[in-house]
LOLODREN-963489 format. One record per residue (C-alpha): residue in three letters; x, y, z. Coordinates in Angstrom, 1 decimal. Layout:
N
ALA | X | Y | Z
...
! end
This chain:
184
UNK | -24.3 | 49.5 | -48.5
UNK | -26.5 | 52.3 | -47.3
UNK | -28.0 | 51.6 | -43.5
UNK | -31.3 | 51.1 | -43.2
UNK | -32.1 | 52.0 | -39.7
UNK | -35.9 | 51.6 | -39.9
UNK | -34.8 | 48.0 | -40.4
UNK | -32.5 | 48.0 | -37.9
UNK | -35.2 | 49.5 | -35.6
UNK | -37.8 | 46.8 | -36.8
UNK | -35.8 | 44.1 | -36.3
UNK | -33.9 | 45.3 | -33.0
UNK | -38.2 | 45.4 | -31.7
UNK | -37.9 | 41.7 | -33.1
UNK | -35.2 | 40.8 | -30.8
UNK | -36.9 | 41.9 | -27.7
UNK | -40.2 | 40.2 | -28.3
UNK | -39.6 | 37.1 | -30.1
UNK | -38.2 | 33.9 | -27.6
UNK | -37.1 | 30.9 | -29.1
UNK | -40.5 | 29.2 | -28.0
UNK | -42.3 | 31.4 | -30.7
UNK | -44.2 | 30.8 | -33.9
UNK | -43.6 | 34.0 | -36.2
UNK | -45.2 | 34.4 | -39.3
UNK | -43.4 | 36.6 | -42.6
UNK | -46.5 | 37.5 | -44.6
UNK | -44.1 | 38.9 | -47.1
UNK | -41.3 | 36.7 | -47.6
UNK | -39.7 | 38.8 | -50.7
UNK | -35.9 | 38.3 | -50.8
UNK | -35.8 | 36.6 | -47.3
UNK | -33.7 | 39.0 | -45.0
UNK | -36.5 | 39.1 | -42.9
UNK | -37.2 | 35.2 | -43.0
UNK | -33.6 | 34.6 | -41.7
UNK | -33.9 | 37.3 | -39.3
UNK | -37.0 | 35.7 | -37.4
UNK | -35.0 | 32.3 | -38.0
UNK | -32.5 | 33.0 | -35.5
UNK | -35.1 | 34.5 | -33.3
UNK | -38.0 | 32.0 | -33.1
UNK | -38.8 | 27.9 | -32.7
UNK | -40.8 | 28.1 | -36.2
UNK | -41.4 | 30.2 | -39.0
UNK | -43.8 | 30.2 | -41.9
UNK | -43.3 | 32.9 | -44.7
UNK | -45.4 | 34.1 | -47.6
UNK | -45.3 | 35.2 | -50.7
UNK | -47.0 | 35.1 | -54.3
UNK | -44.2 | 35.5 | -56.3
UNK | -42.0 | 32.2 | -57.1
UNK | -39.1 | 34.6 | -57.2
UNK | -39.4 | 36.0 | -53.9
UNK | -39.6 | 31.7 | -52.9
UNK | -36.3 | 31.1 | -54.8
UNK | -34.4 | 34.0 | -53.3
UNK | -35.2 | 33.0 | -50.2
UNK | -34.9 | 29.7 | -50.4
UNK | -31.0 | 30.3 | -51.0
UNK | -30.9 | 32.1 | -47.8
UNK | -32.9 | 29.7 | -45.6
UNK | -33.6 | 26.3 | -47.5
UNK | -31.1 | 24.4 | -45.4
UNK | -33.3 | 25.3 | -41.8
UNK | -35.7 | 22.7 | -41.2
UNK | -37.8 | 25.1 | -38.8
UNK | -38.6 | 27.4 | -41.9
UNK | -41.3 | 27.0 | -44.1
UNK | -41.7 | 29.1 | -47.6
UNK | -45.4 | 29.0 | -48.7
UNK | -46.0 | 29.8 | -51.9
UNK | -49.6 | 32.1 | -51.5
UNK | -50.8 | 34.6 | -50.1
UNK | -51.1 | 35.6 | -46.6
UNK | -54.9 | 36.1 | -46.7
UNK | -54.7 | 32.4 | -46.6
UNK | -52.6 | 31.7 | -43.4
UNK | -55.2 | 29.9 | -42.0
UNK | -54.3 | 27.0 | -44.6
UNK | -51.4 | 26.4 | -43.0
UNK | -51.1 | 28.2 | -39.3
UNK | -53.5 | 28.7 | -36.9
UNK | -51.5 | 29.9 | -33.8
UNK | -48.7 | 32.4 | -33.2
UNK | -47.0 | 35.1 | -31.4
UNK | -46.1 | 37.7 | -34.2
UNK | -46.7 | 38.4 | -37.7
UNK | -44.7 | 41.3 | -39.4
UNK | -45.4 | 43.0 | -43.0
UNK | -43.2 | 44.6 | -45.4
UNK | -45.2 | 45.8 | -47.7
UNK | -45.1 | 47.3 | -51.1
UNK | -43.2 | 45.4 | -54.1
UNK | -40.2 | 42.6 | -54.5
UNK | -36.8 | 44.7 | -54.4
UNK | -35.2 | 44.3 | -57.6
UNK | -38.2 | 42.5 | -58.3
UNK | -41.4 | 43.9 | -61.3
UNK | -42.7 | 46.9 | -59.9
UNK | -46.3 | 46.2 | -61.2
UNK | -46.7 | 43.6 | -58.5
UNK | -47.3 | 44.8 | -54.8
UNK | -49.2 | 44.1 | -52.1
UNK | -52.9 | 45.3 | -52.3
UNK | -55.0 | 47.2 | -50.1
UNK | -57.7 | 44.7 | -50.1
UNK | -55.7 | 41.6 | -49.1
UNK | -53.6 | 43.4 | -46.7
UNK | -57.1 | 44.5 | -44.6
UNK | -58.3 | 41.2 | -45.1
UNK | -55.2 | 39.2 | -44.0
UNK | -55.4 | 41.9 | -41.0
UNK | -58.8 | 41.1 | -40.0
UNK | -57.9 | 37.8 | -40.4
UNK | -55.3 | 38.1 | -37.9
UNK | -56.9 | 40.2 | -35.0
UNK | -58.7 | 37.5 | -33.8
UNK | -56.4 | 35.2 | -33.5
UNK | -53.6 | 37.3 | -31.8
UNK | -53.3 | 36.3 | -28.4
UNK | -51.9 | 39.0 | -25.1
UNK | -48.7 | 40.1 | -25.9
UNK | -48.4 | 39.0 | -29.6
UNK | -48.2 | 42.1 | -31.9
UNK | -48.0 | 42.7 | -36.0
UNK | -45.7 | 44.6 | -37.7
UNK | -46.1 | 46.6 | -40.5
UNK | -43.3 | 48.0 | -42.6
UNK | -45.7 | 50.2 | -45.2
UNK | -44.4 | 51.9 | -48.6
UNK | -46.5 | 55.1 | -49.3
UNK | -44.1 | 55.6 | -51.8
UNK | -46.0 | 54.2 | -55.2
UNK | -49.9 | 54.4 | -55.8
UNK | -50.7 | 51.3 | -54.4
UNK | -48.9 | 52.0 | -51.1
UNK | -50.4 | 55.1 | -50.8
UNK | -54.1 | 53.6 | -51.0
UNK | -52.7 | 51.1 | -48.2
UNK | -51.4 | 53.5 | -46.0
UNK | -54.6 | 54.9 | -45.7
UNK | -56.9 | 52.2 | -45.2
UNK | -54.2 | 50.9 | -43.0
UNK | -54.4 | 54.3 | -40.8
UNK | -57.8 | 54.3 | -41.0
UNK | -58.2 | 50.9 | -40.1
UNK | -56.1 | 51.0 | -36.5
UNK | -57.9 | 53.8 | -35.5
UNK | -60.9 | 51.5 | -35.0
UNK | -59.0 | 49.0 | -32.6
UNK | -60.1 | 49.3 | -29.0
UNK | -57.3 | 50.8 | -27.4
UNK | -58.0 | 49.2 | -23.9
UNK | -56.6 | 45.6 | -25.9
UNK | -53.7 | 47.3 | -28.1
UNK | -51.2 | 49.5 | -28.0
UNK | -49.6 | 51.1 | -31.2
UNK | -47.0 | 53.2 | -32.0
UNK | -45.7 | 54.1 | -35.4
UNK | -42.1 | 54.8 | -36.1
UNK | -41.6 | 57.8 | -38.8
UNK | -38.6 | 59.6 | -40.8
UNK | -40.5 | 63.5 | -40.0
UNK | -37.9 | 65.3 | -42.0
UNK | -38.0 | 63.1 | -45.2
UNK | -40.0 | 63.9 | -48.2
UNK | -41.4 | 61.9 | -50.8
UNK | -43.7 | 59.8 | -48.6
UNK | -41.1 | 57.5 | -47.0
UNK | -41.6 | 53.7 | -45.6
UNK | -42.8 | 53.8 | -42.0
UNK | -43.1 | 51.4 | -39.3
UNK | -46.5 | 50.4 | -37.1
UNK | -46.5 | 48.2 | -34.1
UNK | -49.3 | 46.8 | -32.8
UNK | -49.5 | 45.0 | -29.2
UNK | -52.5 | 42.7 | -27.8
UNK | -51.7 | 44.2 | -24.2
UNK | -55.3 | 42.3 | -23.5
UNK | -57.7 | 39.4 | -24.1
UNK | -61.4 | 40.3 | -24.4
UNK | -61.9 | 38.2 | -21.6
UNK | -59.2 | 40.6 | -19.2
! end
């Protein structure tokens, strides 16, 4: 199986931030690695996805853990069904092995994000795993880019994780950190 260390890197990031008092939050569930991942890290996790696919696959991989729960929507509406957490993390673009037509959109990405900022508290943080890859990702790469460049950086801190020497637009990694409240 071929590495994937910008994997590795996101979830060795996980590690360090995510105590097993947490509540994470997988906006895109897709085949689950992720899902179990954060299981082993945190005290709860609640994972989304719109495709009942991405909910079966997953469900083989974490069905049996009672502190996971697999939501079948999309993340723009977390607020049906969390309200508080530490972390949220993306990996956007489309289902491997899954219909390419279907990927996360620009739109509801930059909604579910501005969604989110308000309810991050100091030191929680959102990862993004982004695709520029297809069409679609390469619309939400750049309202994505263009979008953090508006947060105050007096409350975060990101850094984005790149291959430099790849072509052919490959995935990349964004981490953002509340380092602040408003109120600090």
């Amino acid at each position: 199986m071929k590495k994937n260390v910008l994997l590795e890197q996101a979830h060795a990031i996980l590690t360090s931030l995510v105590s097993p008092e947490d509540i994470m939050v997988d906006m895109t569930m897709g085949n689950g690695h992720d899902t179990l991942f954060l299981s082993s890290l945190a005290k709860e996790v609640y994972a989304f996805d719109i495709q009942e696919k991405a909910l079966e696959k997953t469900k083989q991989k974490v069905g049996h853990l009672t502190h996971v729960h697999l939501i079948c929507d999309s993340h723009e509406n977390i607020l049906d069904y969390v309200q508080s957490f530490k972390g949220v993390i993306f990996n956007l673009g489309y289902l491997p092995q899954g219909d390419k037509s279907i990927t996360t959109k620009t739109e509801t990405t930059l909604n579910t994000l501005h969604t989110l900022l308000p309810l991050l508290k100091k030191e929680g943080f959102i990862q993004l795993v982004v695709y520029p890859g297809h069409e679609e990702g390469r619309r939400e790469d750049k309202a994505i880019q263009d979008w953090i460049k508006t947060l105050n950086p007096h409350l975060f801190h990101i850094t984005e994780s790149r291959f430099i020497h790849e072509e052919k637009n490959p995935p990349y990694m964004l981490m953002i950190y509340k380092t602040k409240d408003e109120s600090d």
